[in-house]
C-alpha positions as CSV (number, residue, x, y, z in Angstrom):
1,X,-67.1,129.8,113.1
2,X,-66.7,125.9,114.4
3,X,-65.2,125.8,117.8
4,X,-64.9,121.9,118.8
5,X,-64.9,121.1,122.5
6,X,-63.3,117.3,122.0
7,X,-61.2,118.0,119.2
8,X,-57.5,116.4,119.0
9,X,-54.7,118.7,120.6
10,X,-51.0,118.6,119.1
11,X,-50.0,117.5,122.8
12,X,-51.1,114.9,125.4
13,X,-50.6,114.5,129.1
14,X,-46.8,113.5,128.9
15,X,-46.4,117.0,128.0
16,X,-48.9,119.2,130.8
17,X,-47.7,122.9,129.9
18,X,-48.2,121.7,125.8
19,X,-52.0,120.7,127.0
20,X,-52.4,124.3,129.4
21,X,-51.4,125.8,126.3
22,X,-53.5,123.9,124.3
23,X,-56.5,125.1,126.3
24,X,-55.8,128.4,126.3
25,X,-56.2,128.4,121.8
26,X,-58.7,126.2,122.8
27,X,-60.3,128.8,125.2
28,X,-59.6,131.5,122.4
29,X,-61.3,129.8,119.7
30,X,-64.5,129.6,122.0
31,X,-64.3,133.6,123.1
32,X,-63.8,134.4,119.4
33,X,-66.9,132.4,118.7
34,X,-68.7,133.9,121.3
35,X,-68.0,137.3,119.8
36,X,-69.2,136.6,116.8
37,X,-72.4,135.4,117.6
38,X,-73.1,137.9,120.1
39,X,-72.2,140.7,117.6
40,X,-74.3,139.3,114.7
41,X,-77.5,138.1,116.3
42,X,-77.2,141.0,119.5
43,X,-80.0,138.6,120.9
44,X,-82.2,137.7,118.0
45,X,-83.4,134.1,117.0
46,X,-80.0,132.1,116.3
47,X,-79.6,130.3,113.0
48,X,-78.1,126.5,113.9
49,X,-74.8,127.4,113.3
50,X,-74.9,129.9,115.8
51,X,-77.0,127.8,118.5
52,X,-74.2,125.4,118.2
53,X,-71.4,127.7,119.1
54,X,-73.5,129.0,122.1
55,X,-74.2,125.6,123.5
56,X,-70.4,124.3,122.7
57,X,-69.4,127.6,124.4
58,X,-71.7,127.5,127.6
59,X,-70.4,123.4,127.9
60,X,-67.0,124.7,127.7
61,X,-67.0,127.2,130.5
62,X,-69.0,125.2,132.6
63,X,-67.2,121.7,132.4
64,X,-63.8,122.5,130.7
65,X,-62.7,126.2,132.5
66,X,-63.0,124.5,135.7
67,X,-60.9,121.5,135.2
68,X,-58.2,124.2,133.9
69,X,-57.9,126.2,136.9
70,X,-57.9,123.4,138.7
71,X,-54.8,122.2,137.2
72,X,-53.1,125.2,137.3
73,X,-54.3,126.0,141.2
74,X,-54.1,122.5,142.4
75,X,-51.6,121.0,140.3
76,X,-48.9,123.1,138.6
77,X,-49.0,126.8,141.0
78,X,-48.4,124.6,144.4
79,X,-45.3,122.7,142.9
80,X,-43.7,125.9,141.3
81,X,-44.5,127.3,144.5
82,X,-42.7,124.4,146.4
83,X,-39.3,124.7,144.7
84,X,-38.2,128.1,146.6
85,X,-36.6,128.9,142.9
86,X,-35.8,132.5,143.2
87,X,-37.4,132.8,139.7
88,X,-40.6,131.9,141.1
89,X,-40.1,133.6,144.3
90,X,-40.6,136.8,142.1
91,X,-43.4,135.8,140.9
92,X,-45.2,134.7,143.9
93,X,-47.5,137.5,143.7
94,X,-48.4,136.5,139.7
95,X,-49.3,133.3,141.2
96,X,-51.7,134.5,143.6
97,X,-53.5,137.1,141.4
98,X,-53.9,134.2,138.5
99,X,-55.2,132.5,141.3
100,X,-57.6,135.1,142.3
101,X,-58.3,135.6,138.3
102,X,-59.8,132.0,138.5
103,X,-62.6,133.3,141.2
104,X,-63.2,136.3,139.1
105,X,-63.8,134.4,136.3
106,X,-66.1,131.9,137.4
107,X,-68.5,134.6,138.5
108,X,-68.7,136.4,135.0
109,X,-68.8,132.7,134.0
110,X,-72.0,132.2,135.6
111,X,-73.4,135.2,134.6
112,X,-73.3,134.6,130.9
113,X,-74.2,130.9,131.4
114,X,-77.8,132.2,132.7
115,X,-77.9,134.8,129.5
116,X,-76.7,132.2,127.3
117,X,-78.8,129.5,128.3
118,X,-82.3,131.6,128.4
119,X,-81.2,132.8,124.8
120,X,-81.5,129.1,124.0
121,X,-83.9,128.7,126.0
122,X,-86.4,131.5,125.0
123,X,-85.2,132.4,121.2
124,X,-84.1,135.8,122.1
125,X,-83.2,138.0,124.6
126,X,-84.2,141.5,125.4
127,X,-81.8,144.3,123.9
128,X,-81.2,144.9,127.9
129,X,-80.0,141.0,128.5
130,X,-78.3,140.9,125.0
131,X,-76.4,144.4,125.4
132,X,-75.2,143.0,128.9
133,X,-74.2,139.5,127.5
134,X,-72.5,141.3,124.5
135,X,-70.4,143.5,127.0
136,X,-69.8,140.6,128.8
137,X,-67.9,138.4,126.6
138,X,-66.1,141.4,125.2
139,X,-64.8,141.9,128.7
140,X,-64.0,138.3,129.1
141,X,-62.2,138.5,126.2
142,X,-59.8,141.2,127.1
143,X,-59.4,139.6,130.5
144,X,-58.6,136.0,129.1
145,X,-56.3,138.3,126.7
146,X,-54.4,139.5,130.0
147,X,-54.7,136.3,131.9
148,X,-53.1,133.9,128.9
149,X,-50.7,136.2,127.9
150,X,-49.0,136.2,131.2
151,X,-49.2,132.3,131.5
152,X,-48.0,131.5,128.2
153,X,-45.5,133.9,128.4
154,X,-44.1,133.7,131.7
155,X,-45.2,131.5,133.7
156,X,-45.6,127.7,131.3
157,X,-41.9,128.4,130.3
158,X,-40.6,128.9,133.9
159,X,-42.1,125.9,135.4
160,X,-40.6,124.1,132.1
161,X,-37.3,125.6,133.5
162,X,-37.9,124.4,137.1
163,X,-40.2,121.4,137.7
164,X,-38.7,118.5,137.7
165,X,-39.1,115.6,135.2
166,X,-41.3,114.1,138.2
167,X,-43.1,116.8,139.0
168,X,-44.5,117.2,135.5
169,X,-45.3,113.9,135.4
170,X,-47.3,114.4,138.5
171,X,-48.9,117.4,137.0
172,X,-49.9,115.3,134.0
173,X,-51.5,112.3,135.6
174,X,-53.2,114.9,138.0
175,X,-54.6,116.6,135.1
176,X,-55.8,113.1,132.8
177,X,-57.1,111.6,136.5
178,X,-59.1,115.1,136.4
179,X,-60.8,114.5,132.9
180,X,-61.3,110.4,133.6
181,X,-58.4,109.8,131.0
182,X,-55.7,107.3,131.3
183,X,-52.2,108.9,131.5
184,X,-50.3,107.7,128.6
185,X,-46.7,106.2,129.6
C-alpha cells in the first residue's frame, strides 16, 4: 500500500511530458492508496501503515497537485496554445476544460484535506464525515481517471508533435524552477 511522494521517476526535466506523465502514476498510486484506506478503516482508528498513506496523500494534494497544474496551465497549455497548429486549434476547447478541471479539483481537494486531517487529527471520524470522505475520493478517482486519460492520450503526445525543442526546454526549466530544482543540462 506504500505510495512515496519523493521517490525517483524514470524521467527528469530534460524530458517535461515524461515527468507530467510521471505524475499522473504518481497521482494514481496516491488515489489507489486513498481508496484503500478509506475502504478498510471507513473512519476508524488507522493502523500506522495507514496513517502514513493519509498524511503522504494529504502532502501530495496539497504541495504536489498544485505545482502540476501549474505546469500544465502556466507552462505547457499557453505554448501549445501559441503555435496556431491546426492540431491544437481542435483542441482548444480540451485545453480550457482541463483548465477548468484544475479549479474543480482544488475544491474537492480541500474538502478531503479538512476530512483527512481531522481523521488524523481526532482518531476517527463520524460514519457521516467518513461516508462523505469515502465518496469523495471514489469520485476523485473517476474524475483523475477522465482527466489523465485525455492528457496522456491526447494531449502529452501532440505537444511532443508540435513544441519545439526550445519550447520544451522552456517547459522543463519552468517546471524544476517551480519545485526549487536545478534543470539538468
Amino acid at each position: 500500500m506504500f505510495v512515496g511522494i519523493g521517490e525517483k521517476t524514470d524521467n527528469d526535466f530534460s524530458n517535461p511530458m515524461g515527468m507530467l506523465t510521471d505524475c499522473h502514476r504518481k497521482l494514481e498510486r496516491i488515489l489507489q492508496g486513498f481508496l484503500t484506506v478509506t475502504a478498510e478503516a471507513r473512519g476508524t482508528a488507522l493502523t500506522p501503515e495507514q496513517r502514513t498513506v493519509i498524511e503522504m496523500g494529504l502532502r501530495y494534494f496539497e504541495k504536489f497537485a498544485p505545482q502540476h497544474a501549474r505546469d500544465e496551465e502556466e507552462s505547457l497549455f499557453p505554448r501549445m496554445r501559441s503555435t496556431k497548429h491546426p492540431d491544437v486549434q481542435a483542441i482548444l476547447t480540451v485545453l480550457d476544460a482541463l483548465d477548468a478541471d484544475h479549479v474543480e479539483a482544488a475544491a474537492v481537494h480541500a474538502e478531503m484535506d479538512t476530512l483527512g486531517r481531522k481523521w488524523l487529527a481526532e482518531g476517527s471520524l463520524s460514519p457521516d464525515e467518513a461516508g462523505r470522505l469515502e465518496k469523495i475520493v471514489r469520485e476523485l478517482n473517476s474524475f483523475y481517471q477522465r482527466h489523465i486519460g485525455i492528457e496522456d492520450r491526447d494531449v502529452f503526445p501532440l505537444a511532443g508533435r508540435v513544441l519545439t525543442a526550445t519550447e520544451m526546454e522552456a517547459v522543463g526549466k519552468e517546471m524544476a524552477a517551480r519545485r526549487g530544482i536545478e534543470y539538468p543540462g
